[in-house]
N, C-alpha and C positions, 0 to 999 in steps of 0.2 A: 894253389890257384883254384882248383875246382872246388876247395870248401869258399874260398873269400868268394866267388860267385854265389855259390848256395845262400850265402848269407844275404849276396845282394840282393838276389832273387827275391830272399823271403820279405825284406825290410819292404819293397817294393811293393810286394803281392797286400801286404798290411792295407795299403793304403785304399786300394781296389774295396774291400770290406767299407771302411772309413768316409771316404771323399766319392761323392755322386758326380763332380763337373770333372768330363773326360776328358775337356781341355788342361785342365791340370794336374790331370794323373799321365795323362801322356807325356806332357813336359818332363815329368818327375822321371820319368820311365828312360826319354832319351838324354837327359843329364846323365842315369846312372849309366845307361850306356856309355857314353861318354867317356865318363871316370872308367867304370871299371875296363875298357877296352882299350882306353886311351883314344878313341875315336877321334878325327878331327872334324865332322860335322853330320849332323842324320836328318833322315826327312820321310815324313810319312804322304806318301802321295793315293789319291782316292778318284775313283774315277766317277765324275761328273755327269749326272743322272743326266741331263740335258743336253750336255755336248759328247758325251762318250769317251771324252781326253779325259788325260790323269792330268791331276793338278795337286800342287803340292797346299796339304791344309794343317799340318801341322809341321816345324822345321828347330833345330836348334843346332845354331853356328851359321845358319846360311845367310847370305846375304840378302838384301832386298832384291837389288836386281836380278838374282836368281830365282830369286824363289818367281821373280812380276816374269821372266823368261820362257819357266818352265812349261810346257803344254805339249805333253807327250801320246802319241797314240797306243793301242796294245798291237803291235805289231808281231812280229815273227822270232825276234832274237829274246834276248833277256826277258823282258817287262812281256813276252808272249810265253816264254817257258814257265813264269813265277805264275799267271794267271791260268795257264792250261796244265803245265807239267810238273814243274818240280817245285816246292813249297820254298826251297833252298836254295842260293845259288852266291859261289863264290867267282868276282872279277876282277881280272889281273891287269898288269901291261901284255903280261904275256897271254892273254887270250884273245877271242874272233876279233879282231877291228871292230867288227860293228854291233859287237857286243861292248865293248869297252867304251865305244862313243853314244850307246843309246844312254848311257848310264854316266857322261860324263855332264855335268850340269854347270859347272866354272870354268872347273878348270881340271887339270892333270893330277889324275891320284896314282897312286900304288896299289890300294886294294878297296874293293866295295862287295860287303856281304848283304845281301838282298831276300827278306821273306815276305810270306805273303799276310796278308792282311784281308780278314774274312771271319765271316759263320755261315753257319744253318748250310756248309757245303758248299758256297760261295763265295768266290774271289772277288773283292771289292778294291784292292791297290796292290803296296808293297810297302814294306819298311826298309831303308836304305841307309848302309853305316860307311861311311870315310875314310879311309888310312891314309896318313902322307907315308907310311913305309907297312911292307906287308907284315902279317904276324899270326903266329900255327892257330890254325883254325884247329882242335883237337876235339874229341866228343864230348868235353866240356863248356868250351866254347859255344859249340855249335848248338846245343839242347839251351844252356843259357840264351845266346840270342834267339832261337825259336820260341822260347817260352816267354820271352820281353814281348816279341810280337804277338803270341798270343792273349797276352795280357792287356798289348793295346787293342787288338779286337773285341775282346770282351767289354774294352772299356766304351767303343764306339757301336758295340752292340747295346749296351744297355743303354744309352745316349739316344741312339735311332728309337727305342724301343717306350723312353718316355717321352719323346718328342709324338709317335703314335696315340699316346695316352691322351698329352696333350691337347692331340688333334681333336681326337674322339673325346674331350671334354668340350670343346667349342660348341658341338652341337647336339641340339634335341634328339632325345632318341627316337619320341615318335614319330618327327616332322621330318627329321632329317637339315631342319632348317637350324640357324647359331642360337646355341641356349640363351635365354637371357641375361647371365652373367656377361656371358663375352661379348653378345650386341652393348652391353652397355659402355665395355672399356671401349669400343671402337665408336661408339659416338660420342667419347671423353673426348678422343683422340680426335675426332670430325671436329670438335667444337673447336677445342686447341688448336687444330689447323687453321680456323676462319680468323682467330683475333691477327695472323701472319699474312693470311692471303684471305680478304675476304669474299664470302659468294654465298648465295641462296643455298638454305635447308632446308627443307621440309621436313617434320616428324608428324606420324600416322599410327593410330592408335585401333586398330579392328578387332569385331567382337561378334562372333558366332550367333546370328538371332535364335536358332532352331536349335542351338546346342544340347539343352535341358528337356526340349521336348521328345527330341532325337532318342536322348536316354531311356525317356518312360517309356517310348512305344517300340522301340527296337534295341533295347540296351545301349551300356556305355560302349562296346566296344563297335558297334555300329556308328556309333557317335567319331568314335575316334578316327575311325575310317574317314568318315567324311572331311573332318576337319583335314587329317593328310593329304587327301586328294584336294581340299579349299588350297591348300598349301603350294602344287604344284602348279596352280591354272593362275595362281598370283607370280608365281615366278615369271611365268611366259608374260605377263602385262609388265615387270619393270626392268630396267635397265642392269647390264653387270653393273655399278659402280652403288647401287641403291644396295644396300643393308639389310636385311629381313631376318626377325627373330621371334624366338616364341614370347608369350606374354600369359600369362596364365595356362589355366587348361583350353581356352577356348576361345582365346585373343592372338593377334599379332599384332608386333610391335615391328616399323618399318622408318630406318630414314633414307631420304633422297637427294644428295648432293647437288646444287647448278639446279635445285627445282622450290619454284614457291609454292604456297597454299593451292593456291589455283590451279597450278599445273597438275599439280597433286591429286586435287578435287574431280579433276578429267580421269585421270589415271586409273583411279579408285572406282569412279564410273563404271570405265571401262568393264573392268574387273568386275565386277557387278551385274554386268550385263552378260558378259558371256557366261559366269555362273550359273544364273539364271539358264540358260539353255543344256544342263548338266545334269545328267539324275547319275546318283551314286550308289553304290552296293545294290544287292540284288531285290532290295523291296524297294529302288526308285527315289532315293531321296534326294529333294530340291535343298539347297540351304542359300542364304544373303548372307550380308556384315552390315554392320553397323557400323559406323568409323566417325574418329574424331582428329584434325586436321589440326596443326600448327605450324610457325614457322618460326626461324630464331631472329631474333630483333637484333639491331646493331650493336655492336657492341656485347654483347649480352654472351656471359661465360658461365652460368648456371644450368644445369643437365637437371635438376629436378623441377626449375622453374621453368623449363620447356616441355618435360614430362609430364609436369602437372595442368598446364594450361590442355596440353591435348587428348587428357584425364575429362578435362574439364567439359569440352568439344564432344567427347564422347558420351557423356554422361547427356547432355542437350538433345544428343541425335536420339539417345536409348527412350528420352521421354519422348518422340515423336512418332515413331513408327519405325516400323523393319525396313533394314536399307536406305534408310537417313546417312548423309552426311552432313557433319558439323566442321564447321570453323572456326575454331577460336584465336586471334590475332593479341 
């Protein structure tokens, strides 16, 4: 018995190396459970950054309605010793009532062996296994199920871990505002939405007048200052539902849902003006935009032929003077 686990283990652990989606190495993980325990259903439960209940996010054997049922708090009995006390814990008929019923989620078992689920020191669920009859938990057993579970942490660890990466690729490093890559998938995704449900866009196109001069007389990195601080006093002028990304070293690039050119054109104003009343870094520096305005036409499911018209908008305003806005329809 303890070598056919070893083997399990190992076959198992293979795939961790292998396969990146932790949805599928976990599955893998509570099948072999399964098998090699005989288990009759397990479930990986994780507690809910937002509501603070465990909810079951990963299951194999369990039913729908149990799993749509489950909504557990960390209280005091079992699912409180797994996240406070003990990493391990085996439940019987023959144990506390209200241990047997924190953990009963159908129906009536015989035995349920429970670890924890966790890194970096922290308890984040539990892994839970099923018996319809009980069966010798031995130090064989028991190191194999621990090590199951630690291997589905590891997997939700590295999972969290590039979903961070993720994150932190969305945005600019200097601005803090969404890279240009990923503003552009989400005004794919804006466009895609209108041919469904249509409604007013706006795309806004702004361009650092004093950028370049900023450079010569106070360096780039005073330059760059500024633009970050351009960056924060435009957030406070639009709305959460409006998009703002970087565009160059010295542009931003913005759209505005449920807003036309015009509304736009105000907005942009605004921004402009209160700018103006702004000195930055410690030698005083004023800066505008320059901005060029568009809106998406009916119908109209091209992202470069919207891009390019408030290219175009901008390019009208740059020939007129600092703090120009253009429109181009």
């Amino acid at each position: 018995m303890k070598e056919k686990l070893l083997i399990a283990l190992t076959q198992s652990l293979k795939g961790y190396l292998t396969e990146s989606n932790a949805t599928r190495l976990i599955q893998k993980t509570l099948r072999t459970l399964e098998q090699q325990l005989r288990a009759s259903y397990l479930y990986i439960a994780l507690q809910n950054k937002k509501t603070s209940y465990l909810d079951i996010t990963h299951a194999h054997g369990v039913s729908r309605n149990a799993l749509h049922d489950f909504h557990k708090r960390i209280g005091s009995n079992t699912i409180g010793r797994i996240f406070f006390k003990d990493s391990f814990n085996i439940i019987t008929r023959s144990s506390n009532l209200d241990d047997y019923e924190e953990m009963r989620i159908e129906q009536d078992y015989a035995m349920c062996l429970a670890a924890h689920i966790g890194w970096e020191g922290r308890t984040y669920g539990f892994l839970a296994c099923y018996f319809d009859q009980e069966i010798e938990v031995d130090i064989a057993t028991r190191n194999f199920f621990l090590a199951m579970a630690g291997a589905c942490s590891a997997a939700l660890e590295k999972e969290e871990l590039l979903h961070m990466i993720s994150e932190l690729r969305q945005f600019d490093v200097e601005t803090g505002i969404y890279s240009h890559q990923y503003f552009i998938r989400r005004l794919e995704k804006e466009i895609h939405d209108t041919q469904f449900e249509p409604h007013d866009l706006a795309l806004v196109i702004l361009d650092m007048d004093n950028f370049k001069s900023i450079i010569n007389l106070y360096g780039e990195e005073a330059a760059h200052d500024v633009y970050k601080s351009a960056a924060e006093v435009l957030k406070k002028h639009i709305r959460g539902c409006d998009v703002l990304g970087a565009h160059g070293i010295d542009e931003f690039i913005l759209y505005m849902p449920d807003t036309d050119a015009r509304k736009a054109e105000q907005i942009i104003g605004d921004f402009n003006t209160a700018l103006a009343k702004i000195k930055f870094t410690d030698n005083s520096i004023t800066t505008s935009f320059s901005c060029g305005i568009t809106q998406l036409r009916e119908s109209e499911e091209s992202i470069e032929e919207l891009i390019h018209r408030a290219q175009v908008a901008l390019y009208n305003a740059r020939k007129t003077a600092d703090q120009t806005i253009s429109i181009e329809l």
